[in-house]
C-alpha positions as CSV (number, residue, x, y, z in Angstrom):
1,X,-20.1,-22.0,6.9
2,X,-23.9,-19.8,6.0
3,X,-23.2,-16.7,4.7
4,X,-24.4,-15.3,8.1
5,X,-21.0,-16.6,9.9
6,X,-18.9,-14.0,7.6
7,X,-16.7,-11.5,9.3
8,X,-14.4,-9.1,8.6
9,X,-12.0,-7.5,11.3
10,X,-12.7,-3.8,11.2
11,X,-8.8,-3.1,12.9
12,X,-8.7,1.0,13.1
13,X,-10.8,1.5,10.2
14,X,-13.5,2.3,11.8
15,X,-12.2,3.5,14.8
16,X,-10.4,6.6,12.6
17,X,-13.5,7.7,11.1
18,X,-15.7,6.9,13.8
19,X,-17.6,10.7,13.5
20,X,-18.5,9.6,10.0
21,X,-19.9,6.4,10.7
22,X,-21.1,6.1,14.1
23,X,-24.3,7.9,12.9
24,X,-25.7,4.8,10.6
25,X,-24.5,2.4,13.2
26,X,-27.7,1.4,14.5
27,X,-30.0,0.9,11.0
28,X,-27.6,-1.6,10.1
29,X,-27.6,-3.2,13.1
30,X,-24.3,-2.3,14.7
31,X,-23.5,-1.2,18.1
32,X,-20.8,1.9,19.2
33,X,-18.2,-0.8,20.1
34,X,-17.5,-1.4,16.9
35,X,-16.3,2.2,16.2
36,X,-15.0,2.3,20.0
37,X,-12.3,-0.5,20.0
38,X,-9.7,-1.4,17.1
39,X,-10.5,-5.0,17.1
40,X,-13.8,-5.4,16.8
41,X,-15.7,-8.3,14.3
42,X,-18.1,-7.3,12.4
43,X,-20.8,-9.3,10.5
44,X,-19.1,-8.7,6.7
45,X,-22.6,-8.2,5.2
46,X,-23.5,-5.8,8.2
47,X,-20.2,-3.9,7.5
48,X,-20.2,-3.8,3.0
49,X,-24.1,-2.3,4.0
50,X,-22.3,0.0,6.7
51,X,-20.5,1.7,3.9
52,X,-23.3,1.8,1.5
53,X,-25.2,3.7,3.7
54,X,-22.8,6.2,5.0
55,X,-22.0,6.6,1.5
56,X,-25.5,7.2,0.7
57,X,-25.7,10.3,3.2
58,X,-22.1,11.9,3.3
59,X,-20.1,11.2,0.0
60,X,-21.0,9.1,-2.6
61,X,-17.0,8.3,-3.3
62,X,-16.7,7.0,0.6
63,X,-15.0,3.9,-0.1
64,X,-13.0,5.6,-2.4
65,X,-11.5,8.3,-0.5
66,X,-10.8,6.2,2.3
67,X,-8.6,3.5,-0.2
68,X,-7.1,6.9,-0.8
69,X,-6.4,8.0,2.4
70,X,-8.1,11.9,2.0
71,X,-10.4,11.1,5.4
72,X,-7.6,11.1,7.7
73,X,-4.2,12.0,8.2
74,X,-1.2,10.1,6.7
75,X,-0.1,7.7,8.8
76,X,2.9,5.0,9.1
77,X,0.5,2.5,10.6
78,X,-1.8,-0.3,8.9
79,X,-5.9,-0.2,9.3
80,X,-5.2,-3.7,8.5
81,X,-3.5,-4.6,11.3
82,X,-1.2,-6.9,11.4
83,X,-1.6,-8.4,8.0
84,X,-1.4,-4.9,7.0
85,X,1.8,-4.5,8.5
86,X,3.1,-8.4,7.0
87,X,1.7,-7.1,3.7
88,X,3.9,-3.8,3.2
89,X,7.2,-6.0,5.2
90,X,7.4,-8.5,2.2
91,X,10.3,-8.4,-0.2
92,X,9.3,-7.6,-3.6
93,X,5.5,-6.6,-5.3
94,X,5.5,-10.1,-6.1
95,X,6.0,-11.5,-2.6
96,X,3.3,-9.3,-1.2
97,X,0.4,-10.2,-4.0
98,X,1.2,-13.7,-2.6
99,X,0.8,-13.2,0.7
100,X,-2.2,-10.9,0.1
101,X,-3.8,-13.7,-1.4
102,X,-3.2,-16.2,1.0
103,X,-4.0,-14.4,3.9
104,X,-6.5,-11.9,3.2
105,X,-9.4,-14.3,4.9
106,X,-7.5,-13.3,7.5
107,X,-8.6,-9.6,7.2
108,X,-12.4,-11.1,5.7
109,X,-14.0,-14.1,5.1
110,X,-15.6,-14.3,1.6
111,X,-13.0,-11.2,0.3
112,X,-10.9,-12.8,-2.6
113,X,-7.8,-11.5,-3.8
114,X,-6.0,-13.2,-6.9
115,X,-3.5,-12.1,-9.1
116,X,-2.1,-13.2,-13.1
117,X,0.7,-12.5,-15.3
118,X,-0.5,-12.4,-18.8
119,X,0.7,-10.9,-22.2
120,X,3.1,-8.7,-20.3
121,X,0.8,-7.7,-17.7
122,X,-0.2,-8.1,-14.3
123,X,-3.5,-8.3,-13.6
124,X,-5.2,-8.2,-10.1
125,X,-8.5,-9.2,-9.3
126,X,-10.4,-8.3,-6.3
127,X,-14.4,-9.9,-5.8
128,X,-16.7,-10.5,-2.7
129,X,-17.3,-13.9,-2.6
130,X,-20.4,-13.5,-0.8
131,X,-23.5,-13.9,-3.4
132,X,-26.0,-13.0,-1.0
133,X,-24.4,-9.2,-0.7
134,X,-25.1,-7.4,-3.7
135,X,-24.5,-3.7,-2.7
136,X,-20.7,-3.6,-2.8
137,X,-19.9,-0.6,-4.8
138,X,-17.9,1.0,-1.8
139,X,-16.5,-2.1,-0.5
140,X,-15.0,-2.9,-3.9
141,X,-13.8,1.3,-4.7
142,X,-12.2,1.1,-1.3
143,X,-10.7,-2.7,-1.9
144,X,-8.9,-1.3,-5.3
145,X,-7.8,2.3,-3.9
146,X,-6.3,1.0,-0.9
147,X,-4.4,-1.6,-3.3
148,X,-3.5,1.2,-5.7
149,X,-2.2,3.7,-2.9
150,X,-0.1,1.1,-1.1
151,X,1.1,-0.4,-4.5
152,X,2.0,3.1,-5.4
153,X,3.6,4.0,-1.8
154,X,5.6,0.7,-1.5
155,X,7.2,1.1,-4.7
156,X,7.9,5.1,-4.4
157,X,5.4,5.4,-7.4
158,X,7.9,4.0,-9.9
159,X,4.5,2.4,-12.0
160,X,1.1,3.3,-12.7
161,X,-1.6,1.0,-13.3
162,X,-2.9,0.7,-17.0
163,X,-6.6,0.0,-16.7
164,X,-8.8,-0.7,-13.9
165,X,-12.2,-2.5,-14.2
166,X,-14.7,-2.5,-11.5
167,X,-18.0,-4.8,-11.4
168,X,-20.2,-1.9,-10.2
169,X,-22.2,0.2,-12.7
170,X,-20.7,3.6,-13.8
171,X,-21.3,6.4,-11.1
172,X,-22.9,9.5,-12.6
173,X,-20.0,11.2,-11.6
174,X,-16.5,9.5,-12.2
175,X,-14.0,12.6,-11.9
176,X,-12.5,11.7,-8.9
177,X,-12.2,7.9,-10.0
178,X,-9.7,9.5,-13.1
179,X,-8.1,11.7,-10.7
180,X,-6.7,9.0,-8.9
181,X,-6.1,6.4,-11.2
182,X,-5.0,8.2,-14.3
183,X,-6.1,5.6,-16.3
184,X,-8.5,4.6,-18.6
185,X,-11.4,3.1,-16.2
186,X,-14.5,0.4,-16.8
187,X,-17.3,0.1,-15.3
188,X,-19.9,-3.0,-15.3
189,X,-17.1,-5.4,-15.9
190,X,-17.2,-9.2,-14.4
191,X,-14.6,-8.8,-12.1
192,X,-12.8,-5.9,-10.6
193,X,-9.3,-5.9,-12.0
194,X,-6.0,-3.5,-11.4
195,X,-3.8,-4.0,-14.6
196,X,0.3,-3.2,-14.2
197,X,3.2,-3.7,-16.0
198,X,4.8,-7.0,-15.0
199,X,8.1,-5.2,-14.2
200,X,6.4,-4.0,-11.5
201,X,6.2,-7.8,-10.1
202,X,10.1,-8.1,-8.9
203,X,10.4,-4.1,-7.8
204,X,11.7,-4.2,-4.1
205,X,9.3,-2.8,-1.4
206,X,10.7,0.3,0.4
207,X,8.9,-0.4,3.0
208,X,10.4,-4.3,3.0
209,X,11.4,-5.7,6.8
210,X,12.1,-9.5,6.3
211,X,12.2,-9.9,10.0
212,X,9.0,-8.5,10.6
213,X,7.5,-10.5,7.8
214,X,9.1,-13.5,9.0
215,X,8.2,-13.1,12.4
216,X,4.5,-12.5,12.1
217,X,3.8,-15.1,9.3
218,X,3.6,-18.2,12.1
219,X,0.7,-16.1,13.7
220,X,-0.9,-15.0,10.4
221,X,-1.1,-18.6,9.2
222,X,-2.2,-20.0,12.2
223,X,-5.2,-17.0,12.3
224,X,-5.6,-18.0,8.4
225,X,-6.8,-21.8,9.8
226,X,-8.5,-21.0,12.3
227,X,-10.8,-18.4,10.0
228,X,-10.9,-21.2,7.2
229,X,-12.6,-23.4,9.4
230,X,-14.3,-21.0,11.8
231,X,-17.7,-21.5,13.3
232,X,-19.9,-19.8,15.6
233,X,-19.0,-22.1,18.9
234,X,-15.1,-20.9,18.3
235,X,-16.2,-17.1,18.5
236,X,-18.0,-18.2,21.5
237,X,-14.8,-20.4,22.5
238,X,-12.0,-17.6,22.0
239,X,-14.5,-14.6,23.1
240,X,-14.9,-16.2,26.2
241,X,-11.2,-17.0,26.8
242,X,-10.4,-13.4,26.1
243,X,-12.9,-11.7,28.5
244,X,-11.1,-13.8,30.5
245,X,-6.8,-13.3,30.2
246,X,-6.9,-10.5,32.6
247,X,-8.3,-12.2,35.3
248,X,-6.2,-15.0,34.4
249,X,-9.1,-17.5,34.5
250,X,-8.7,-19.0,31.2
251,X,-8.0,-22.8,32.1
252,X,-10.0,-25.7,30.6
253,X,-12.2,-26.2,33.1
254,X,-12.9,-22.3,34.1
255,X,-13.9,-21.9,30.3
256,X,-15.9,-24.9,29.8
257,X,-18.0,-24.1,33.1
258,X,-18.6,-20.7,31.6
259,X,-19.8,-22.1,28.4
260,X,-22.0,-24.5,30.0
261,X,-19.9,-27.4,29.0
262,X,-17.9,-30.1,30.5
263,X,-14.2,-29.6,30.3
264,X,-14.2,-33.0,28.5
265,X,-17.3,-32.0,26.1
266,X,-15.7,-29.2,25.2
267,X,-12.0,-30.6,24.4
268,X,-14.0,-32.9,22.2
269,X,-15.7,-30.1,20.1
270,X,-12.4,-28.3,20.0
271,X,-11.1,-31.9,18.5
272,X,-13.8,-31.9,16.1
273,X,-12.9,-28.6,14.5
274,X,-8.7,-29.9,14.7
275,X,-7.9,-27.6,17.3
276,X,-6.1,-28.0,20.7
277,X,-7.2,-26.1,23.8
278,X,-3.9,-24.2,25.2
279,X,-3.0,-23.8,21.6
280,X,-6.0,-21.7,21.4
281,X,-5.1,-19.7,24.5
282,X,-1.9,-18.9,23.1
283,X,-3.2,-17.5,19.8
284,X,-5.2,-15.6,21.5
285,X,-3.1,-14.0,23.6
286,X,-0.6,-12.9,20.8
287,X,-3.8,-11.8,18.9
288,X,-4.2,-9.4,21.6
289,X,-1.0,-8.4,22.4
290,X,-0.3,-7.7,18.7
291,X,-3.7,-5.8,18.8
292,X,-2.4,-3.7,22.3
293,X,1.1,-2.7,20.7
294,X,-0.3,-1.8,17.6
295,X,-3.2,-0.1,18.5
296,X,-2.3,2.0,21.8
297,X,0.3,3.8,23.6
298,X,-0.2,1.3,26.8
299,X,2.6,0.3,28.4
300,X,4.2,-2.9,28.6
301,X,3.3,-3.4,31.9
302,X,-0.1,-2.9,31.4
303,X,-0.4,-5.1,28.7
304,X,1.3,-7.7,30.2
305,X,-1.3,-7.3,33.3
306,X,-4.1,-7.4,30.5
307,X,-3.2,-10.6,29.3
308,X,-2.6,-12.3,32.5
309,X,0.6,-12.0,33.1
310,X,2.1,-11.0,36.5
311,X,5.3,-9.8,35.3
312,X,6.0,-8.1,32.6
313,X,9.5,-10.2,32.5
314,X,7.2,-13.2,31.5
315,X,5.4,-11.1,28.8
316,X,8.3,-9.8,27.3
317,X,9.7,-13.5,27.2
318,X,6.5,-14.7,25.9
319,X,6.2,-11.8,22.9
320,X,10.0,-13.2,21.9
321,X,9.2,-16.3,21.5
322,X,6.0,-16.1,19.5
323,X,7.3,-12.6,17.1
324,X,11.4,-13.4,17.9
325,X,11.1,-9.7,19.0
326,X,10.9,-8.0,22.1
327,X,8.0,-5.5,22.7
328,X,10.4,-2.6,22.4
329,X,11.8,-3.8,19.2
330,X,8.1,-4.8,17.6
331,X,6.7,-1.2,18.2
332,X,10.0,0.3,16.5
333,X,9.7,-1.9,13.8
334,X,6.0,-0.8,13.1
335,X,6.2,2.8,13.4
């Protein structure tokens, strides 16, 4: 994959601070939909210089405050959707580093996640993969606060982190940086690295929901393949098939006609890339519907309409078997 093919799913982020943003939208070369729907994806490099240059205009601590949550109201929702909400439903710290780092392609390609237990410690790293971006001061401020706050809120703030490194040069003003992390801080380091005590690795979340965990891993790992080995004719593939789910048009040969394929061409270049046509259809319908219960008060009726379904009987059957949930159950869960 070229470093151009890198995406990140912008969930709500954007889309909650929209009046900051939508501003410096265009010299990066971004449109309003990207601020205007919760699901949009955005061109990774085109997003890390989206919060450079907002930061450059309106606060040079952007990423950081976001991490922090001071731009926008608390909220019992995820901006990471629903490996946001997988994340915080996992067992233990432990449990959710893992799954972090498993599934945070996911969330980004080329954002890296690892985490080590040594002399005691526990230490986190967090990097952008992608050599070719090398502006990533807010990207990597917001990465680490958003890990400290949820660490912090997932655990009641039992620990506190012992030393955080970040890769970036030292800012000319660091006094909200100690603020938050109450902790000696370095900048210009090879890495950026969260260090906690290793107690902190087997502390129960309080925000643990093993059936929510459970039920959305099959989906996550499924979207976790499908972004390892994604390529631009699978965009083209699944953006199709979803401009498509309302009118219920989303057969083989309805698809391949629209992408200027034969139906047998294009089974063949699904083959290629190990992946199987309806199979495809399906994920993308429970990508949306977990996108539509998560990110709007629509009801279930209209999202059933919205993804082809001309009952919402069918839906509701259909959401059970993919989350074991029902609608009504998933949005209680997630609130």
């Amino acid at each position: 994959m070229s470093h151009g093919n890198y995406t990140v799913f912008s969930e709500t982020l954007l889309q909650r601070h929209s009046e900051i943003f939508t501003p410096y939208l265009e010299s990066v070369g971004l449109s309003q939909d990207v601020v205007d729907r919760a699901d949009s994806e955005v061109p990774l490099s085109s997003y890390v210089q989206l919060l450079e240059t907002t930061a450059e205009h309106v606060d040079p601590c952007l990423g950081l405050r976001m991490g922090l949550g001071q731009l926008s109201p608390p909220t019992s929702g995820s901006y990471l959707g629903a490996f946001g909400h997988a994340a915080r439903s996992a067992r233990d710290v432990r449990a959710m580093l893992n799954f972090i780092s498993r599934y945070l392609v996911v969330h980004a390609h080329a954002n890296e996640l690892t985490w080590y237990l040594r002399g005691g410690r526990v230490e986190v790293h967090y990097q952008l993969t992608d050599p070719s971006i090398t502006r990533r001061r807010q990207d990597a401020e917001f990465a680490m606060a958003g890990l400290y706050a949820t660490l912090c809120k997932v655990t009641n703030n039992k620990f506190a982190p012992l030393r955080v490194d970040f890769a970036h040069p030292q800012p000319a003003d660091i006094s909200l940086h100690q603020q938050a992390f109450q902790c000696p801080l370095r900048f210009g380091q090879s890495i950026n690295v969260m260090i906690w005590p290793s107690a902190m690795l087997e502390e129960p979340l309080v925000t643990a929901d093993e059936r929510l965990f459970q039920a959305l891993q099959p989906f996550l790992e499924e979207q976790r393949k499908k972004r390892l080995a994604d390529t631009e004719l699978t965009s083209r593939i699944s953006q199709t098939i979803a401009g498509n789910l309302r009118a219920g048009h989303v057969g083989l040969d309805a698809i391949a006609k629209q992408l200027g394929f034969s139906a047998r061409t294009l089974q063949r270049r699904l083959q290629e890339q190990d992946l199987e046509f309806n199979t495809l259809v399906e994920e993308i319908r429970i990508a949306k519907a977990l996108e539509y219960m998560e990110n709007s008060a629509r009801s279930i009726n209209d999202i059933a309409l919205g993804l082809g379904y001309t009952e919402a009987s069918s839906f509701t059957r259909a959401f059970r078997r993919w989350t074991g949930l029902s609608p009504r159950e998933f949005r209680q869960h997630i609130r």
